[in-house]
N, C-alpha and C positions, 0 to 999 in steps of 0.2 A: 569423545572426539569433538575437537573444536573447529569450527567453520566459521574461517573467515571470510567474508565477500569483500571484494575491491570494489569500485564503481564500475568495471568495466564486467565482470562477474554478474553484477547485481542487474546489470542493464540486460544483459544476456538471459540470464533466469525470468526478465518480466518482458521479452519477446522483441528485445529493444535492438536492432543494428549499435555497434558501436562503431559513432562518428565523433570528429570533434567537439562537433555542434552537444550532441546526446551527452558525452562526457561530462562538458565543461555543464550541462544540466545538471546530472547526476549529481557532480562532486559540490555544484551551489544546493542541492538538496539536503547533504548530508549535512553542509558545514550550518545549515536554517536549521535541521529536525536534531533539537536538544535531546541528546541519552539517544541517538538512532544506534549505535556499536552494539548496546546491548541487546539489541529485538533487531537488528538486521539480519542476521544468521536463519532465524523464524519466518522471515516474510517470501520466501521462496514454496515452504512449504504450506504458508495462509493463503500462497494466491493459486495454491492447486486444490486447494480446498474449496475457496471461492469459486473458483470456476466452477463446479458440480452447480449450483446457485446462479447461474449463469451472471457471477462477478469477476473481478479483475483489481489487480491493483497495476498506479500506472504515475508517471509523470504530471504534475497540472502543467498546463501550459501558461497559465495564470497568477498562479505563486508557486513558489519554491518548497514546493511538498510533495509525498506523494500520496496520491488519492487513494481510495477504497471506493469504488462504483459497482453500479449492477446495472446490467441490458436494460435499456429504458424501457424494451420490448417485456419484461418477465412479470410473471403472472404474480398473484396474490400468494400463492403458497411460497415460490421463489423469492419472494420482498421481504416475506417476514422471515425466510430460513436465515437470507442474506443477514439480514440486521440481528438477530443471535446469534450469528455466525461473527460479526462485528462486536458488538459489544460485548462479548465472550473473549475471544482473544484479545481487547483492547482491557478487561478486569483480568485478564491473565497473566499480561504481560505491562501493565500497569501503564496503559497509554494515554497523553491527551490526545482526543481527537476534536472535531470541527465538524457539525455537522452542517450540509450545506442547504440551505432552505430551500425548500417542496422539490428536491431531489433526494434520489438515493447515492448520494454520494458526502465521503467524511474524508477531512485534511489529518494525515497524521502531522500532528505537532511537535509531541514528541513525549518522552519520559514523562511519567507523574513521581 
């Protein structure tokens, strides 16, 4: 089975209201993240995975990506799940990412 997401789907799955504001985000994120078509299908079910990890993926409001975060609250066993949990699926699914300095948070870029 093939699963397409639209923006307005995509925005839905990561807890997002869709407004125009949210969209016209959405759809400037997809046309930034090079090769996002093929690993968009995927990220609905990375970010219920993440969540066990108490991460998330989300909009930046910063640049035109979307982020991979974890609770700034989460403890040392949750930091490290999170980031094999990232860079797992990012050698999986063959991702650039962006990691962000002395946070837990990574920009998807896009395709490698």
């Amino acid at each position: 089975m093939h699963l397409e997401l639209t923006p307005e789907a995509l925005l839905k799955q990561l807890g997002y209201n869709v407004t125009e504001q949210t969209l016209a985000q959405m759809e400037k994120i997809i046309a930034n993240t090079e090769g996002l078509e093929k690993f968009l299908p995927h990220i609905p079910s990375f970010a219920d995975t993440l969540a066990v990890e108490k991460g998330y993926i989300a909009m930046s409001n910063s640049v035109d990506h979307l982020k991979i975060k974890c609770d700034e609250d989460s403890n040392a066993d949750n930091l490290s799940a999170f980031n094999v949990l990232v860079e797992h699926w990012a050698d999986k699914y063959k991702l650039k990412l962006q990691k962000v300095e002395n946070k837990n948070t990574y920009y998807i870029i896009g395709h490698a």
